[in-house]
TORKOL-4160 file (C-alpha; in steps of 0.2 Angstrom, whole numbers, padded with zeros to 4 digits, m for minus):
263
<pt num="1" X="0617" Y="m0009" Z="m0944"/>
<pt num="2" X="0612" Y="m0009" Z="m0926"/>
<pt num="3" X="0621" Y="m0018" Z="m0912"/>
<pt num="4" X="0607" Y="m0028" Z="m0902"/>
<pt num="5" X="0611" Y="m0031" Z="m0884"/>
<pt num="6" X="0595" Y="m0034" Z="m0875"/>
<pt num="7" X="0594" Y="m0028" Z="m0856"/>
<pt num="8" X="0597" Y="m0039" Z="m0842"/>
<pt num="9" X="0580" Y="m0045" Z="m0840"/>
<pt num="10" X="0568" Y="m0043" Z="m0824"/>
<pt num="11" X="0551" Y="m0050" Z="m0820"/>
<pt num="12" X="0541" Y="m0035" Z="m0826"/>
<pt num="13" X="0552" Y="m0032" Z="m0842"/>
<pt num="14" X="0550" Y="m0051" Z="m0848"/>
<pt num="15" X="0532" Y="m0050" Z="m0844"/>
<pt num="16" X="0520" Y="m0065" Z="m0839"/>
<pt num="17" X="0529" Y="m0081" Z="m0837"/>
<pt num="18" X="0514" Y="m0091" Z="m0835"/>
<pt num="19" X="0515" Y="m0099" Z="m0855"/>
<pt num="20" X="0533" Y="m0102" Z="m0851"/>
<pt num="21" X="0534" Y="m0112" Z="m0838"/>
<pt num="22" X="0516" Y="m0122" Z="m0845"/>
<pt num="23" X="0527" Y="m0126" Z="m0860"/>
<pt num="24" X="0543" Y="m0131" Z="m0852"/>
<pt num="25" X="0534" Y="m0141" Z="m0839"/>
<pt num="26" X="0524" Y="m0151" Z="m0855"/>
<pt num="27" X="0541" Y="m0153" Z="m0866"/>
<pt num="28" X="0552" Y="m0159" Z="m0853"/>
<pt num="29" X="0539" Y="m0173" Z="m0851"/>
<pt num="30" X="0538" Y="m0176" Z="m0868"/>
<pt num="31" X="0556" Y="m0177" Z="m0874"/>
<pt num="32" X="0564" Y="m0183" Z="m0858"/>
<pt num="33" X="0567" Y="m0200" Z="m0866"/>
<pt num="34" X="0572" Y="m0194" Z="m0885"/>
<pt num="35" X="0589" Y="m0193" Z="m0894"/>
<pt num="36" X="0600" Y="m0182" Z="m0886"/>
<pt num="37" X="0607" Y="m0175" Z="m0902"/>
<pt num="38" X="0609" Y="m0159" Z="m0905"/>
<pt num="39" X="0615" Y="m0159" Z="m0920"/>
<pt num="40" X="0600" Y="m0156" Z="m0934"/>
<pt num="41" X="0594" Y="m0146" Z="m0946"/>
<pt num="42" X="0579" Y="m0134" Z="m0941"/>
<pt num="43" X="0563" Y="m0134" Z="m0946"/>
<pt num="44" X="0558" Y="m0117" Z="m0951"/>
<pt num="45" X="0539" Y="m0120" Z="m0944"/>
<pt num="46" X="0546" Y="m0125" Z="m0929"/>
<pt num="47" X="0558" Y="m0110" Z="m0926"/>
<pt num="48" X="0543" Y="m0097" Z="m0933"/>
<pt num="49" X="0532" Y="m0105" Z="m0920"/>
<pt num="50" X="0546" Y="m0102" Z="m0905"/>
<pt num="51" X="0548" Y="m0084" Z="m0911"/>
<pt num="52" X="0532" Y="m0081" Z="m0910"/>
<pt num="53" X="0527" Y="m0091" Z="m0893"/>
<pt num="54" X="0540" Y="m0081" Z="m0885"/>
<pt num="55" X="0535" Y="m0063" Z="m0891"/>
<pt num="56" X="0516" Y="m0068" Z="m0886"/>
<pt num="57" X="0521" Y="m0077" Z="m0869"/>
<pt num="58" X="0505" Y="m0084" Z="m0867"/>
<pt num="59" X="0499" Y="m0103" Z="m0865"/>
<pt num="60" X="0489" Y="m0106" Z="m0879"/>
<pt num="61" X="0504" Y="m0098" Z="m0891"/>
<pt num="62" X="0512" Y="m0109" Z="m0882"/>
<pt num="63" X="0500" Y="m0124" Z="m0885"/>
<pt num="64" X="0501" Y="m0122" Z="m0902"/>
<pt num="65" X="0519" Y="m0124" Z="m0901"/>
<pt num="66" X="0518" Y="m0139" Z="m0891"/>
<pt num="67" X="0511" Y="m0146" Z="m0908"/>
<pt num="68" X="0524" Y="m0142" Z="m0917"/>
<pt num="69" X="0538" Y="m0150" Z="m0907"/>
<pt num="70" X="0528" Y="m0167" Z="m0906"/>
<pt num="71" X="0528" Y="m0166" Z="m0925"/>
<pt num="72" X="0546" Y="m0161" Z="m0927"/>
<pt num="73" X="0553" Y="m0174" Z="m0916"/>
<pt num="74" X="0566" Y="m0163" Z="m0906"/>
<pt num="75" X="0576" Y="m0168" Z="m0891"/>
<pt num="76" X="0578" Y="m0155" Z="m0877"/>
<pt num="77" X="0596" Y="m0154" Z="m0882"/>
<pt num="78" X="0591" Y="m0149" Z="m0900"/>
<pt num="79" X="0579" Y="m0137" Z="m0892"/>
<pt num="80" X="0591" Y="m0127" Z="m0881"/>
<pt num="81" X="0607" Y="m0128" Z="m0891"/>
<pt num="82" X="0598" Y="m0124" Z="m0909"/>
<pt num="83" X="0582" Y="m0118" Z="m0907"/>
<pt num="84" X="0583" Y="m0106" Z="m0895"/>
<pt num="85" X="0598" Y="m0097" Z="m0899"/>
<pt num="86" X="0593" Y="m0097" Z="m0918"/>
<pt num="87" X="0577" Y="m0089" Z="m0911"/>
<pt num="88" X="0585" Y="m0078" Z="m0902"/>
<pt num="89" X="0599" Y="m0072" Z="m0917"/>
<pt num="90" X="0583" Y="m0070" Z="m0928"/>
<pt num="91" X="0573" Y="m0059" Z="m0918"/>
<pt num="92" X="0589" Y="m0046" Z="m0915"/>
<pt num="93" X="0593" Y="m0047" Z="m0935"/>
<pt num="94" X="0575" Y="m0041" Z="m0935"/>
<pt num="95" X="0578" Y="m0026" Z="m0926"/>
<pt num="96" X="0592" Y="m0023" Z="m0935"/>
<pt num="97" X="0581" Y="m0021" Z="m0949"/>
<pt num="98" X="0569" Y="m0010" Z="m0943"/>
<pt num="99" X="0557" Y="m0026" Z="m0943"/>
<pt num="100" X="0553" Y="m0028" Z="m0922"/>
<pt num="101" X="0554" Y="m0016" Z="m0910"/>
<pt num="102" X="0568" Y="m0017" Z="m0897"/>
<pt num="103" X="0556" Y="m0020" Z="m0882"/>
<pt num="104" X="0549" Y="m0034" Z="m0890"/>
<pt num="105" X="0564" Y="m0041" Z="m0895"/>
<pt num="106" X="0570" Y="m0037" Z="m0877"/>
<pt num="107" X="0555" Y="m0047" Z="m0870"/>
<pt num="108" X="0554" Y="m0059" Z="m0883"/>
<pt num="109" X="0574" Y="m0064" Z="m0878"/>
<pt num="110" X="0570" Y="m0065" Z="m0861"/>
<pt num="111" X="0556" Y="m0077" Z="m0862"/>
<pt num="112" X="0567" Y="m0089" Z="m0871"/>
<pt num="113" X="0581" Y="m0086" Z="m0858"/>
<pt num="114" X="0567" Y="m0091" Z="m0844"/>
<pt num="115" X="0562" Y="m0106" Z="m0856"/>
<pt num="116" X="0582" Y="m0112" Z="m0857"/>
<pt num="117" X="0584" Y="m0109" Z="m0837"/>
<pt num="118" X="0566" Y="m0121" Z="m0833"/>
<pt num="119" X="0572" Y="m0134" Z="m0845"/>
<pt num="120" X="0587" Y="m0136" Z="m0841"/>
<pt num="121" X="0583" Y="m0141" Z="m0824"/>
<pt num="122" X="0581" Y="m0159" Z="m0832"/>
<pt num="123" X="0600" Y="m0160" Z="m0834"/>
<pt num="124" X="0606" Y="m0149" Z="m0818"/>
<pt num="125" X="0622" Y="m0155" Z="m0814"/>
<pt num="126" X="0629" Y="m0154" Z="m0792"/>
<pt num="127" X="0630" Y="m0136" Z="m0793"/>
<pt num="128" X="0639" Y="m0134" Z="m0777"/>
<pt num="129" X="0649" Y="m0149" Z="m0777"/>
<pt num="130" X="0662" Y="m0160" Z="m0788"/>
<pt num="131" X="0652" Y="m0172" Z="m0799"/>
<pt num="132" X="0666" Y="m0184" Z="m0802"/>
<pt num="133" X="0665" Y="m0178" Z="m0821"/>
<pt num="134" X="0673" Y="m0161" Z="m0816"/>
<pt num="135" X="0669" Y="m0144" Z="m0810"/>
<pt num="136" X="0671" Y="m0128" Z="m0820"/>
<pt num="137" X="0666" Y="m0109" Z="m0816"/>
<pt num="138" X="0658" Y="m0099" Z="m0831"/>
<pt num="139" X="0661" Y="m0079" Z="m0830"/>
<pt num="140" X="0649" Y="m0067" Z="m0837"/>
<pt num="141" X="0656" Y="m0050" Z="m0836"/>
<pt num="142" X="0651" Y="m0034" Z="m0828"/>
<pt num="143" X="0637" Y="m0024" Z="m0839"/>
<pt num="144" X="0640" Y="m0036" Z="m0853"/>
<pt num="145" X="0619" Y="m0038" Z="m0858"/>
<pt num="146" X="0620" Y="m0057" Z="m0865"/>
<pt num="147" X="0616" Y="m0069" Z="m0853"/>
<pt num="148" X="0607" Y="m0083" Z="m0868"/>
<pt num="149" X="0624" Y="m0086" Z="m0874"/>
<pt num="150" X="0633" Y="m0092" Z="m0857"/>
<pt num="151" X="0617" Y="m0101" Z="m0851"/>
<pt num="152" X="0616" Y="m0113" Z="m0870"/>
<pt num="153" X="0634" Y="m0115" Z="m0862"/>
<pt num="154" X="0629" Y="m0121" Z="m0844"/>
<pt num="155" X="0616" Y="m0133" Z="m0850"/>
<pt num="156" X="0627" Y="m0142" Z="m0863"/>
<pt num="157" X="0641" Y="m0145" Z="m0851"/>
<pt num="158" X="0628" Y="m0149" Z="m0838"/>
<pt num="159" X="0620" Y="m0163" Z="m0849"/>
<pt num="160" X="0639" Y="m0170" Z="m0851"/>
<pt num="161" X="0640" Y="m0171" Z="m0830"/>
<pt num="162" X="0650" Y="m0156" Z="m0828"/>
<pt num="163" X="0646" Y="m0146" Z="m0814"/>
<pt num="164" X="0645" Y="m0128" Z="m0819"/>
<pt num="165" X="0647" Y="m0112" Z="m0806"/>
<pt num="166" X="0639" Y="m0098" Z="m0819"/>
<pt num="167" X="0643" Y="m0082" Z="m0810"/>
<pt num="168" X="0636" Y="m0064" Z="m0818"/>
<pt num="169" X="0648" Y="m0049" Z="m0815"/>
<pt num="170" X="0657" Y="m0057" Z="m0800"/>
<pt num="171" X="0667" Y="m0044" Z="m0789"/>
<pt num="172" X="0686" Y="m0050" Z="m0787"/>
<pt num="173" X="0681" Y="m0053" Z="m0767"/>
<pt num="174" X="0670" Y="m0066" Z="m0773"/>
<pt num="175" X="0682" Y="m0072" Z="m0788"/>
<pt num="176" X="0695" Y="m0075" Z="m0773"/>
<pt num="177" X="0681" Y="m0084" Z="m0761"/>
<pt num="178" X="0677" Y="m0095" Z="m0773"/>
<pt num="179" X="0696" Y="m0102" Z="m0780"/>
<pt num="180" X="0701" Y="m0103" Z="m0763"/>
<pt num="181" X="0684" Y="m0111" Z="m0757"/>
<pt num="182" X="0682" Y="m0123" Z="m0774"/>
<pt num="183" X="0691" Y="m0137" Z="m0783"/>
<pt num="184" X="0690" Y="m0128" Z="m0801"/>
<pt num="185" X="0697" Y="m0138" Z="m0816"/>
<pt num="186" X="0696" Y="m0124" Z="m0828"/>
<pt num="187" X="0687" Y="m0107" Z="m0831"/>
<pt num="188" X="0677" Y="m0099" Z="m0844"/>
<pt num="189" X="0673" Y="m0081" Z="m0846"/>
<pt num="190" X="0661" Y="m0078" Z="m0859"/>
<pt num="191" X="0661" Y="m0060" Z="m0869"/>
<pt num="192" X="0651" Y="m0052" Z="m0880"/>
<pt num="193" X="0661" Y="m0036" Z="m0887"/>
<pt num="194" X="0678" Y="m0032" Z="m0888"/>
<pt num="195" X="0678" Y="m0016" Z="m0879"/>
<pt num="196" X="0675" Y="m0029" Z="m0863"/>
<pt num="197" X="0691" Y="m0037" Z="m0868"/>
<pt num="198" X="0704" Y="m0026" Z="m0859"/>
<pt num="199" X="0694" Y="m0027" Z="m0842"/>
<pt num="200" X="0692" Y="m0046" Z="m0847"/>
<pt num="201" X="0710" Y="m0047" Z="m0847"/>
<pt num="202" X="0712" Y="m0039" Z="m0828"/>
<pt num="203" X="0700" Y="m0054" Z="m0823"/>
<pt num="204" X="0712" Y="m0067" Z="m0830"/>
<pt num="205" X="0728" Y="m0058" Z="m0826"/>
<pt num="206" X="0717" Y="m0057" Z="m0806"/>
<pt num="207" X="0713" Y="m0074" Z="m0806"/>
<pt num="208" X="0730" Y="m0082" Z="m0809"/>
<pt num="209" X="0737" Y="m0074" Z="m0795"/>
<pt num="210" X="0722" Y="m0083" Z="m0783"/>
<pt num="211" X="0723" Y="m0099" Z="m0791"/>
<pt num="212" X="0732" Y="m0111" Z="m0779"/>
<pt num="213" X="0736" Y="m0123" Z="m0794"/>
<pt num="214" X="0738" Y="m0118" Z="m0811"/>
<pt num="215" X="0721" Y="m0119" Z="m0821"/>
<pt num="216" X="0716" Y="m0115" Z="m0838"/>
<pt num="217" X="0707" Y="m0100" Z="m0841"/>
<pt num="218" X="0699" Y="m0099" Z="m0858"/>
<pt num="219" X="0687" Y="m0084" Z="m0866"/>
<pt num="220" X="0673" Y="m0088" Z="m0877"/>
<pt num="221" X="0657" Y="m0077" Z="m0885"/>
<pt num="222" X="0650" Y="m0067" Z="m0898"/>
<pt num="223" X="0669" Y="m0058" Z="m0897"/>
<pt num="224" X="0675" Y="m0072" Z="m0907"/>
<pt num="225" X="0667" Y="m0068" Z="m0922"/>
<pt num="226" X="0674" Y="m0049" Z="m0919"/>
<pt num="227" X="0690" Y="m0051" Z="m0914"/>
<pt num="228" X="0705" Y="m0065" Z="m0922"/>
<pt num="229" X="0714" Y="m0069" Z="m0907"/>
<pt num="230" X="0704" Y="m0066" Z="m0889"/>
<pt num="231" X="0716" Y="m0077" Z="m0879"/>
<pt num="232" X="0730" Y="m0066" Z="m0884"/>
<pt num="233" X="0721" Y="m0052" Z="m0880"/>
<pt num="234" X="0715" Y="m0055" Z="m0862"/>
<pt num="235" X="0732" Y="m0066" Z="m0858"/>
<pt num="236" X="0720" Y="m0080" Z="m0857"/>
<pt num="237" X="0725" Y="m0099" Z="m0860"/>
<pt num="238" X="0714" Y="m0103" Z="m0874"/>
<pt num="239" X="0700" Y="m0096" Z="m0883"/>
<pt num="240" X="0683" Y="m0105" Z="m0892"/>
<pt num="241" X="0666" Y="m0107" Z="m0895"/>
<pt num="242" X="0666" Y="m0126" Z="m0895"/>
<pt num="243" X="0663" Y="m0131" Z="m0877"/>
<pt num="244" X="0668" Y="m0150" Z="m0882"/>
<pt num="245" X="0687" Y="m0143" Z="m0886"/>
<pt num="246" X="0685" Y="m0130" Z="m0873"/>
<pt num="247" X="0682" Y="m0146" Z="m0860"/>
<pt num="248" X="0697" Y="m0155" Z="m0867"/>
<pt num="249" X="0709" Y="m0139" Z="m0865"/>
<pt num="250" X="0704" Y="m0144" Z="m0847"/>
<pt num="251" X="0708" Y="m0163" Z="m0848"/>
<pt num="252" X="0688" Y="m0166" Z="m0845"/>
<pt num="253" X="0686" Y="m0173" Z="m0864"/>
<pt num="254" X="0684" Y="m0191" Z="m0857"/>
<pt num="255" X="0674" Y="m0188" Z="m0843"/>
<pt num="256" X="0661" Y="m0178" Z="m0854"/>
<pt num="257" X="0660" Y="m0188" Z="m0869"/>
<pt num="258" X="0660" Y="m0205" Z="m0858"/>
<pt num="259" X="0645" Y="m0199" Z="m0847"/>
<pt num="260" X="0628" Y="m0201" Z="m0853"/>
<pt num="261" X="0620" Y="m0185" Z="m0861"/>
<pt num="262" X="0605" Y="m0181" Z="m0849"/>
<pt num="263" X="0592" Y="m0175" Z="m0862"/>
């Protein structure tokens, strides 16, 4: 079985935009007062309709998806913690069965990571200051390919408050700019594969020798399912997928589940 890890995307690989941005415009307005929950079981015409809104791109694929999520009675949360990413795992297990070709699944992923970035400016925590609900940095390593993963991630603790600094393949100048320029009450470094684990591990090691106050460091990804132990691993504090145990690692577990999710 193939391993899928779809390219970083540019503007000509992820194609026209144009029934994207149409759609998250129309969704945001419509599901900006619903039930935050996340938590739901999918609805299989709904997630056949995302899949194939975001291989055509265009608006009246997108139209017809519009439908669908009136019918289905999603929240944005639902939408960008289960949809999408379930969309997303979908189209790679179709190209590791020989079933969609990996340009399409390449600009088919990419769509939905423009769709997640453009609806999640409904929930946008301060981004360049403290919040009052806690600041966190979220790493994405050098020439790791995900970037679907770590933005679910952002828009989640966003929606609890938390100001999120999302920063892809950071050199160590800017690792030490930032820790000495920012307030940091934890930090998250997302990985994909475990042959990124050992240069993970000289990130961690690098960062607790700029922090001026010790802070935890925890690892999180598509690794977890690969490897048992990733905190062990990378010497870092903690490892998991959950972000709501992952924020209470931090001590941030009151602030974010006290604070109205913005959904």
């Amino acid at each position: 079985m193939k391993e899928f890890q779809p390219l970083k995307q540019s503007g000509t690989l992820s194609g026209d935009t144009s029934g994207v941005s149409y759609f998250a415009s129309q969704v945001v307005s419509l599901l900006a007062h619903r039930n935050a929950r996340s938590m739901v079981e999918p609805r299989e015409s709904l997630l056949t309709g995302l899949i194939a809104a975001s291989l055509s791109g265009s608006k009246p694929a997108f139209t017809e998806l519009l439908g669908e999520v009136r019918r289905a009675r999603v929240s944005l949360a639902a939408l960008a913690d289960v949809y999408i990413p379930l969309a997303a795992r979908r189209m790679g297990e179709a190209w590791h069965d020989d079933e969609m070709s990996w340009i399409d699944v390449t600009i088919g992923v990419g769509r939905l990571q423009s769709l997640l970035r453009e609806i999640g400016a409904a929930w946008v925590a301060d981004q360049a200051g403290d919040t009052g609900h806690g600041t966190v940095m979220l790493i994405v390593p050098d020439r790791e390919q995900h970037t679907l993963g770590p933005l679910v991630a952002t828009g989640q603790m966003r929606r609890y408050g938390v100001s999120v600094c999302l920063r892809i393949a950071p050199s160590l100048h800017e690792l030490r700019s930032l820790m000495a320029a920012r307030q940091f009450d934890g930090v998250m470094i997302s990985v994909a594969t475990k042959e990124k684990l050992d240069p993970v591990k000289k990130t961690v090691q690098f960062l607790k020798t700029v922090m001026s106050r010790p802070i935890p460091i925890i690892v999180g990804g598509a690794v977890m399912s690969k490897v048992e132990d990733p905190a062990s691993c990378t010497e870092a504090d903690f490892s998991s997928n959950d972000i709501g145990a992952a924020l209470e690692v931090m001590g941030l577990k009151f602030d974010a589940f006290c604070v109205l999710r913005r959904a």
